[in-house]
C-alpha positions in Angstrom: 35.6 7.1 -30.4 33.1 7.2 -27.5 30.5 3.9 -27.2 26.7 5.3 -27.2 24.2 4.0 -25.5 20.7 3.7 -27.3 18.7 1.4 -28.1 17.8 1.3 -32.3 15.7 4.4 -33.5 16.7 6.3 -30.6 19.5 9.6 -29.9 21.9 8.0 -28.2 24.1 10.0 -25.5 28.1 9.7 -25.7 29.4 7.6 -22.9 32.9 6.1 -22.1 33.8 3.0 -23.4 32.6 -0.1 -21.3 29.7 2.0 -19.2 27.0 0.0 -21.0 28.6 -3.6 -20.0 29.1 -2.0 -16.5 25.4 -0.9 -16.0 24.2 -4.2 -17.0 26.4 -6.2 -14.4 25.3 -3.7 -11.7 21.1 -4.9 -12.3 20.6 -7.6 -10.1 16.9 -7.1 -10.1 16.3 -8.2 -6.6 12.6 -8.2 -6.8 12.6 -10.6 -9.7 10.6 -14.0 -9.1 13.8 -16.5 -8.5 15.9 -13.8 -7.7 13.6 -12.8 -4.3 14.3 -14.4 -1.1 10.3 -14.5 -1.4 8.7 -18.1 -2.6 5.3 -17.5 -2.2 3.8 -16.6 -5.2 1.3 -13.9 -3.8 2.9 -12.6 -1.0 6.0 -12.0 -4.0 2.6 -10.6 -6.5 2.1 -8.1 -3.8 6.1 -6.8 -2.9 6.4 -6.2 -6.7 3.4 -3.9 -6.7 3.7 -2.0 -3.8 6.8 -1.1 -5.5 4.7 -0.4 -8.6 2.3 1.4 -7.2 4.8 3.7 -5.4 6.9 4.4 -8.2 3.4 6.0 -9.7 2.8 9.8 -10.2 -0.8 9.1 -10.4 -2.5 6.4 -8.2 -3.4 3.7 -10.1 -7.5 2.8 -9.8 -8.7 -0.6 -10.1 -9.1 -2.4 -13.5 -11.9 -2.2 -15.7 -13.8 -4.9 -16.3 -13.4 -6.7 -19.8 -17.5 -7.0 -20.1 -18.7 -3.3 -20.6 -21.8 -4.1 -20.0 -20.6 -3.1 -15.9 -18.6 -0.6 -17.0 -20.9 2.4 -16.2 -22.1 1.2 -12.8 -18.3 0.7 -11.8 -17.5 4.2 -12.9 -20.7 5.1 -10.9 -19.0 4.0 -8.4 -16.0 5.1 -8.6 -17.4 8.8 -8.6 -19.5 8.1 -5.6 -16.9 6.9 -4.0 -14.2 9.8 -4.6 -17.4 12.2 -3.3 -16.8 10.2 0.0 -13.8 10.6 0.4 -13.4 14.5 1.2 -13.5 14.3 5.0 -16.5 16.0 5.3 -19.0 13.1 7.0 -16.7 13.5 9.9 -17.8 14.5 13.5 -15.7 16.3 15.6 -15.2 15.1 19.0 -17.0 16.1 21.6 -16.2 19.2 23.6 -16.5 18.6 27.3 -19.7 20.0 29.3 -22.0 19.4 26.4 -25.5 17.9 27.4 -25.6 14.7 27.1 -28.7 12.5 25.6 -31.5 12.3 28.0 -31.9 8.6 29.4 -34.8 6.8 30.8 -35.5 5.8 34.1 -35.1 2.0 33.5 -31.9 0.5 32.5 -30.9 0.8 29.0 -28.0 -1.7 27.4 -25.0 0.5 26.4 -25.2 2.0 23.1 -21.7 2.0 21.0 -21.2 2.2 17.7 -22.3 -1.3 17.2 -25.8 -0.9 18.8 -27.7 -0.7 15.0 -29.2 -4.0 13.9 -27.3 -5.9 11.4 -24.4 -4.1 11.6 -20.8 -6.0 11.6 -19.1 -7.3 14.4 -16.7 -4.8 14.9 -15.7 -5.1 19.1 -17.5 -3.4 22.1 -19.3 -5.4 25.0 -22.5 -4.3 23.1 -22.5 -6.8 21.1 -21.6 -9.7 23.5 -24.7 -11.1 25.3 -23.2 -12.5 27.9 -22.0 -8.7 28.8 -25.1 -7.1 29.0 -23.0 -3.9 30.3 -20.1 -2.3 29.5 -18.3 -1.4 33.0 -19.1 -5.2 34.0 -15.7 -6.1 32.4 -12.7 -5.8 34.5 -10.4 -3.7 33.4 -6.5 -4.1 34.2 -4.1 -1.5 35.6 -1.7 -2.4 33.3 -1.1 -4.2 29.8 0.8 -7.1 30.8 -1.8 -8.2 33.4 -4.8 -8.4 30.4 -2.3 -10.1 28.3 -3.9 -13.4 27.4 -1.8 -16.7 27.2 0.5 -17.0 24.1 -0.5 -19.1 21.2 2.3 -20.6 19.2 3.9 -18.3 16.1 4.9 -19.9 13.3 7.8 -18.8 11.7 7.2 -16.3 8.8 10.0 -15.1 6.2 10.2 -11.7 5.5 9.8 -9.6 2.2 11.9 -7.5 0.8 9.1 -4.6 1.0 6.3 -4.7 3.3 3.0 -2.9 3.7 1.4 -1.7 6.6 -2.6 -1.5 6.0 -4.2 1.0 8.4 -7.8 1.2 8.6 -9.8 4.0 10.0 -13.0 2.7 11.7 -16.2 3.4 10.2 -14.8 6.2 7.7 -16.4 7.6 6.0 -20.0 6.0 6.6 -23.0 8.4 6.9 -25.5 5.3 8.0 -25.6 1.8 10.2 -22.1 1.6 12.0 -21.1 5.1 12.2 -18.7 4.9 15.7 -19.3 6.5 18.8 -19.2 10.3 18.4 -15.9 12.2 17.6 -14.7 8.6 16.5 -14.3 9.2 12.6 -12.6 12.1 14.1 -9.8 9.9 16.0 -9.7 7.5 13.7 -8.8 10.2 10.5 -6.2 11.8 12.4 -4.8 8.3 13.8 -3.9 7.6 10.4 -2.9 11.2 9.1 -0.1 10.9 11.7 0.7 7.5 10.2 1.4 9.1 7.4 3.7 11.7 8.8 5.7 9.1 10.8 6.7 6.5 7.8 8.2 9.5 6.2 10.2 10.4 9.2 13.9 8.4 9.6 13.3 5.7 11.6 15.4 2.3 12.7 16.7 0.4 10.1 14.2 -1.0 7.8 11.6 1.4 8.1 12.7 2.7 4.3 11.2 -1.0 3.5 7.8 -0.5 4.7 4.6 1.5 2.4 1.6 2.3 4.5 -2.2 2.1 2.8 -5.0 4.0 5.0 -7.9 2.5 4.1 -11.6 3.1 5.0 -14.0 1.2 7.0 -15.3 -0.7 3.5 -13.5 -1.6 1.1 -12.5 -4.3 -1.4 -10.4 -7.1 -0.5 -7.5 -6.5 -1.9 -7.1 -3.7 -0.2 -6.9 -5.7 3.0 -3.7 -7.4 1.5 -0.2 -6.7 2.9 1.7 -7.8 5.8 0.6 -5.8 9.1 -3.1 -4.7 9.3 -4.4 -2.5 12.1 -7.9 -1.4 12.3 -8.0 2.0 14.9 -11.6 2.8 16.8 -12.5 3.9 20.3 -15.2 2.6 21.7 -18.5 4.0 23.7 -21.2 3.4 26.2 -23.9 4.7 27.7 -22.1 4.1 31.2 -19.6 7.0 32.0 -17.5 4.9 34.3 -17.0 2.1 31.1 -13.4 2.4 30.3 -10.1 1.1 29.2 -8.5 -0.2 25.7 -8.7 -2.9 24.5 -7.1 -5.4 21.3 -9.1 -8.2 19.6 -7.5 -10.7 17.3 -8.3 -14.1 15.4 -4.4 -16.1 15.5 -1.3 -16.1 16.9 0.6 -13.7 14.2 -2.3 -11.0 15.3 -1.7 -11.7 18.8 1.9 -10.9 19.2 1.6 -8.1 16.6 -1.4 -6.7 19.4 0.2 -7.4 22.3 3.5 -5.6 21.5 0.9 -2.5 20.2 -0.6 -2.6 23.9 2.6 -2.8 26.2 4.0 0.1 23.6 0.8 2.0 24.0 1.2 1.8 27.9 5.1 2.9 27.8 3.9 5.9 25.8 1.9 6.9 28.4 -1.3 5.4 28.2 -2.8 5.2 31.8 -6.4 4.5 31.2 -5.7 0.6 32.3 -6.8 -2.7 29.2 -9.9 -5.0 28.9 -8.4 -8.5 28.7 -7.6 -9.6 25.0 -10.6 -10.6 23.0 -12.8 -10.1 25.8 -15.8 -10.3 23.6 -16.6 -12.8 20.3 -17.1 -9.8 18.1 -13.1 -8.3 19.1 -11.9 -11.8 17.9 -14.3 -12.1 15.0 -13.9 -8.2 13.7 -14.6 -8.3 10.1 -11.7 -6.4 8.9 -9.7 -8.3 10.8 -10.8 -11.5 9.0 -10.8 -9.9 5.9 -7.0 -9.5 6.3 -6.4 -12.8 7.1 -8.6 -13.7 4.3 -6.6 -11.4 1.8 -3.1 -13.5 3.2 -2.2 -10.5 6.0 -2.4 -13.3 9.0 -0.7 -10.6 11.6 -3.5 -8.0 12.0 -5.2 -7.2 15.1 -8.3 -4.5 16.2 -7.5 -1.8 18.2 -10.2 -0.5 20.7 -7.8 2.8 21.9 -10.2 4.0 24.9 -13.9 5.1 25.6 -14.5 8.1 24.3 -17.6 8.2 26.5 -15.5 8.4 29.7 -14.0 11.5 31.0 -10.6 9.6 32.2 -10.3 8.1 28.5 -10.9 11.1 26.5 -8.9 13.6 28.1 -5.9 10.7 27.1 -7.0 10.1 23.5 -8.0 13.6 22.5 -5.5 15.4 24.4 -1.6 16.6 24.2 -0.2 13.7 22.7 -3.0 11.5 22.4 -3.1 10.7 19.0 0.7 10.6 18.5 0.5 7.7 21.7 -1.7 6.1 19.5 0.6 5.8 16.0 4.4 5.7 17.8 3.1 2.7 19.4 2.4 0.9 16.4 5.7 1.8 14.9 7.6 0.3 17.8 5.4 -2.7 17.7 6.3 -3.7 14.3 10.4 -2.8 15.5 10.3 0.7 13.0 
């Protein structure tokens, strides 16, 4: 007589004899704490539920809080926040012979998209008094020469499953920091191809890696994982102000930024780099320390090009541009 397989209370299917010993031997559960090559307790918490959370049908939203006295402002919240999400607060870039704002006859300091008070350090010259203007900064014909000096890497052992956090700047925000115009644009279609290119076969060990686009604010968890990118362009009043540009806080962000650049340059990019970090706000970008902060140490800013300057734009917005942008970051991290 056949062996069945159920559990008690259940209909059982027919099976040949030994199948149900066989099945067992063949679970290892590799993602099981002690059975992981991963020893640190959160970086294991958060390999476990990216496979969680991708096995889900439905996305799973953040918990409830147990006092329900904040339940309704949370789920206030929630709906406001799923309103902002619709793509519709973007601004598409802008189209070439369009009048530009009219400027004063005295000098002005560039305006970017960091130029509104109070607003977090989020890159640009703007925002870096000792560069009062933009086109000040040398920029570098190529990515090795703005390369700064290496800091030491400290060795890091790998997960099992990683995630790549990509943030698009300033979506979807309708007030303060907004970007340069056409940025949420960019930015939104930066990481739309993102998605398209995890899905694609890649080099070995790209099946290993989830992505999570996030927005310009958002809680810090979301931050957590173990590559974080944050995509804008920046923007100036001074048509000649151009060239990309990387900011980063460590080591692990450095190398991770640097490999972007020099891949961003064999892709094509021609539009020459601003030295690493070449203001306090690149190196102090909140997201960036929010990553860190959330235990995602190699994460890095990345200023693609002006959108303000001819040279720049035509580069970022056209044949190729975006896809420049994302193929880059793929070959940085080696998928």
């Amino acid at each position: 007589m056949a062996r069945r397989l159920a559990a008690p209370g259940m209909t059982a299917l027919p099976g040949p004899p030994g199948l149900l010993d066989a099945l067992k031997d063949d679970l290892t559960f590799p993602l099981a704490w002690g059975t992981s090559p991963v020893r640190d307790p959160a970086r294991w918490r958060r390999t476990a539920r990216a496979v969680v959370e991708d096995a889900l049908l439905v996305p799973a939203e953040p918990a409830l809080p147990y006092d329900p006295e904040h339940t309704p402002g949370l789920l206030q919240a929630r709906r406001a926040r799923r309103r902002g999400c619709g793509g519709e607060l973007l601004e598409a870039p802008a189209v070439p012979g369009t009048p530009s704002r009219k400027r004063s006859s005295h000098w002005e300091a560039p305006v970017t998209h960091e130029h509104e008070p109070g607003a977090e350090a989020e890159g640009g010259p703007e925002n870096d008094p000792s560069l009062p203007d933009a086109a000040d900064c040398p920029v570098r014909a190529t990515a090795e020469e703005s390369d700064a000096p290496p800091w030491p890497l400290d060795d890091e052992e790998a997960p099992v499953v990683r995630i790549l956090v990509v943030q698009m700047g300033h979506c979807f925000r309708t007030s303060g920091a907004t970007g340069t115009p056409g940025e949420q644009a960019f930015v939104k279609a930066v990481a739309d191809a993102c998605v398209e290119e995890i899905e694609r076969p890649g080099p070995p060990g790209r099946e290993h890696w989830r992505l999570r686009v996030i927005k310009a604010d958002e809680p810090l968890e979301q931050y957590a994982g173990d590559a974080f990118v944050a995509f804008h362009c920046d923007g100036s009043t001074r048509p000649d102000a151009r060239g990309a540009s990387v900011g980063y806080p460590n080591a692990a962000g450095q190398s991770l930024a640097q490999a972007w650049k020099h891949a961003y340059e064999r892709h094509g990019w021609s539009g020459g780099f601003r030295q690493d970090n070449y203001t306090e706000n690149l190196s102090k970008y909140y997201g960036t320390r929010k990553a860190v902060e959330a235990g995602d140490p190699r994460a890095f800013i990345a200023e693609c090009g002006f959108l303000t300057n001819a040279g720049d734009k035509a580069l970022l917005t056209g044949p190729g541009g975006v896809d420049r942008v994302v193929r880059a970051l793929f070959e940085a991290l080696g998928i």
